[in-house]
N, C-alpha and C positions, 0 to 999 in steps of 0.2 A: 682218388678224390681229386675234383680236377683246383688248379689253384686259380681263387677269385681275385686277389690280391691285385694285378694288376691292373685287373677291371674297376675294382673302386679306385684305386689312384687316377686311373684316366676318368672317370666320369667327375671325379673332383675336381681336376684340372679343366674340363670342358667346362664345368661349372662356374670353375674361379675366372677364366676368359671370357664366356656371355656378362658375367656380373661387370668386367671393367670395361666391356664393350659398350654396356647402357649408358654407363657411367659417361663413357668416351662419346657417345652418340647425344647428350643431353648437353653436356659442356658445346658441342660443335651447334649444337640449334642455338642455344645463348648466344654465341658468338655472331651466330649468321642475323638473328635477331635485334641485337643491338648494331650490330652494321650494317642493317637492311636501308635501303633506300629509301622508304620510309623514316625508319629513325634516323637519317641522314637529316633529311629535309625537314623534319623536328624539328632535331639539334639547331639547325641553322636560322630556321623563323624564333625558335626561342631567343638566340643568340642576337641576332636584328633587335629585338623587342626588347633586351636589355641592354642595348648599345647603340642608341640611337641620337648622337650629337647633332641634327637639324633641328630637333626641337629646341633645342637651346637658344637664347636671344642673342641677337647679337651684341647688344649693350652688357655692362657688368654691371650683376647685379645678384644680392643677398638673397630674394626672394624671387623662385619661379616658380607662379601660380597659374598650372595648366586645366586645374580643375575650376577655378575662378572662384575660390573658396571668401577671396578677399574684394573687397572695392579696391578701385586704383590709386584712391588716398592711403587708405591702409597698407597698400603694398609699399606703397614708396615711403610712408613714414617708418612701415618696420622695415625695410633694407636700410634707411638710415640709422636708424635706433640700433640695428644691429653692426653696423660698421662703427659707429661711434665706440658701442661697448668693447668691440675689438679691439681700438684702438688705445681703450682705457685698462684692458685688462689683457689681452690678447688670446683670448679664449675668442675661439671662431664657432659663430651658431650661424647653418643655413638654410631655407626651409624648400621644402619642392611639397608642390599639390599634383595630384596625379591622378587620373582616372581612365579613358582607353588607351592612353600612349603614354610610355615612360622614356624620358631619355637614360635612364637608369645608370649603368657603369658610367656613363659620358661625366657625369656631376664630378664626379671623383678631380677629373683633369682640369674641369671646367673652374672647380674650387679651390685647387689644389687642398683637398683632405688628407687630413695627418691625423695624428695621433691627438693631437692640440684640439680638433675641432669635431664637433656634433651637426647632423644632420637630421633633421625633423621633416618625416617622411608622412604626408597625410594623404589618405588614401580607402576613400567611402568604401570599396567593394567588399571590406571585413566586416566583421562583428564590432571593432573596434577601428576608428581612423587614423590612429595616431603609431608611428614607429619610429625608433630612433636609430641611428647608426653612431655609436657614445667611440669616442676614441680611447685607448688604455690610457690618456693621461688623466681623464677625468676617475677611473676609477676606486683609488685613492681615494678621493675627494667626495663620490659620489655611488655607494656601491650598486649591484645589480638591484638589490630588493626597492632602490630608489628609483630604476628606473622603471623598470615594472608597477611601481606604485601609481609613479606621473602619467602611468599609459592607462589603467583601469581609472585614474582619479578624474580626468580631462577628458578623453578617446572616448568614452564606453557612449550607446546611446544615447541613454537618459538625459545626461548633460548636450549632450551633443542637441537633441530636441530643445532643449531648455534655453539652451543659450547659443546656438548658433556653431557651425563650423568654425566658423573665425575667432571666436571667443576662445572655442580648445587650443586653438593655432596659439594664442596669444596669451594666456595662461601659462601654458606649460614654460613656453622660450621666460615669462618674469618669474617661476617658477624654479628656472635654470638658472637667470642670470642671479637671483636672489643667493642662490647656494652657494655663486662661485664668488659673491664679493663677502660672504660669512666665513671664506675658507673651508666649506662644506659643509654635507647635510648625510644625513642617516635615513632620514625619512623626509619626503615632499611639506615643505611651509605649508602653515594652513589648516584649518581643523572645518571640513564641509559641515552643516547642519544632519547630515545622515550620518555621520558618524559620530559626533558629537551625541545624538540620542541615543546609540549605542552604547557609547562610557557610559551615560545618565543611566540606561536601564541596567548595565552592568552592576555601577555601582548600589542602584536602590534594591538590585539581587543580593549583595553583597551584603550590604545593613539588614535585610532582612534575616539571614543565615547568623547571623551576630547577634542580632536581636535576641530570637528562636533559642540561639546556645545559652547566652548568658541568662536567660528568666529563670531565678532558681527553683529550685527543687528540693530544697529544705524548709523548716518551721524557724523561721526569723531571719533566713539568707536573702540577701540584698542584689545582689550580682553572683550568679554562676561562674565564677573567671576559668576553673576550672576546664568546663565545657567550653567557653568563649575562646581559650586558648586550642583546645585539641582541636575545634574547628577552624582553627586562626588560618592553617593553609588553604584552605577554600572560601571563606569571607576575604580573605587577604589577598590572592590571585583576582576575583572578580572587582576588588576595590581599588587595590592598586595597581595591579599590571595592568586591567584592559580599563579601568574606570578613569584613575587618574595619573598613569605613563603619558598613552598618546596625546592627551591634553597637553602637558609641559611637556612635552618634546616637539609640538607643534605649533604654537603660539604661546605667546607672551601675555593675554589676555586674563583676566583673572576672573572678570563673571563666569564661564564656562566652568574653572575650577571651582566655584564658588559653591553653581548649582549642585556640581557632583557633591560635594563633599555634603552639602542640605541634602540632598538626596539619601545616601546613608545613613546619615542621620536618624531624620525621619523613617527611613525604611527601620532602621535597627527599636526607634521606639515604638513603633505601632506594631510590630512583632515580638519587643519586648514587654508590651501593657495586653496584647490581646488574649492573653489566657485570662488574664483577670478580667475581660468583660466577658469572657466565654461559658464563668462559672454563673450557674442559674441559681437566684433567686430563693429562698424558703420560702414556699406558702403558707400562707395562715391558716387556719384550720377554725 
């Protein structure tokens, strides 16, 4: 009987060398790929486009508006506004508007950016205009969910239509400078009208589920506390964490908390009286 033995060893070993040879032929097209002369010339026009110190002015100055987002009064009033605050707190805010041409990296030298200082980057071709580049000292002060806040609260369309590009511009920087003379902020100053009827429907959800629980359910019971309490974590969440949190945490104003809290209210008793008007009538006979 003749011995095969060898013959599978070799055809496993011709096996295991074609498999690292693909392997070896895939890694070398990558490499030739990204080194290609093409991706050379990429590399290099990307690199121009984000390092481009001619557009820079030659004057010094806090704000450079290459998209023309601002009037030239505005410009010059907020490079002042924003040099003053510097010099009163020394937090550095700078703004750059940007639309086919960026002088991009160059800002960095041009401003000398630290860690101290914030760059507000506005720039139409997104979904959103607004970007920040927040230095690690503000984060302390000012966490990420804050600034992510400042960018959908100001940037996003809607506002942008409503009120202008320059408005977002200008918002956000009293938005900024407001948190750093509080010593900071958790959340963006300011309670919008769209979010504000959010708490309000939050909370009048909330009174209604409070309502609903507490209507008893016995012969002479007056309040269900019972039921009121086992639903308390769900009337309790829509009332107070989304109804009346973001209110005081955002303004100091008290009408807004006012309406929430009537809201509730109201919600809880027209949920708590509406099975008694649900019950029908005896007819006469």
């Amino acid at each position: 009987m003749p011995n095969i033995e060898p013959v599978i060893e070799g055809r496993s070993q011709h096996r295991f060398s074609q498999k690292w040879l693909v392997y070896a032929l895939a890694c070398v097209l990558a490499l030739l790929t990204w080194v290609s002369p093409v991706g050379l010339f990429a590399n290099s026009s990307i690199a121009h486009a984000f390092d481009n110190p001619e557009l820079l002015p030659n004057t010094r100055t806090n704000v450079i508006d290459l998209a023309k987002f601002l009037t030239s009064d505005q410009e010059v009033s907020l490079s002042e506004n924003l040099a003053q605050f510097e010099q009163e707190t020394g937090w550095k805010l700078r703004v750059l508007t940007q639309f086919d041409q960026t002088p991009g990296l160059a800002v960095k030298n041009y401003w000398g950016l630290n860690d101290h200082s914030v760059l507000l980057v506005a720039d139409p071709r997104g979904g959103n205009i607004l970007n920040f580049s927040v230095g690690d000292d503000f984060y302390p002060l000012m966490p990420r969910v804050f600034w992510i806040e400042l960018q959908t609260r100001f940037g996003n369309q809607f506002f942008v239509r409503e009120n202008g590009e320059d408005q977002a511009i200008i918002e956000a920087l009293e938005s900024i400078k407001t948190c750093l003379r509080r010593g900071g902020c958790q959340v963006v100053p300011g309670l919008p009208r769209e979010q504000w009827i959010l708490t309000l429907v939050t909370s009048i959800v909330g009174g209604v589920i409070c309502g609903f629980a507490a209507h008893p359910r016995k012969q002479g019971q007056i309040v269900a506390w019972q039921w009121a309490l086992l639903f308390s974590p769900l009337w309790g969440i829509l009332f107070i964490a989304f109804g009346i949190g973001p209110v005081v945490s955002r303004t100091s104003d008290w009408l807004p908390l006012f309406r929430n809290v009537s809201g509730f209210l109201i919600g809880a008793l027209v949920a708590y009286l509406s099975p008694l008007f649900s019950r029908s009538a005896p007819f006469e006979t």
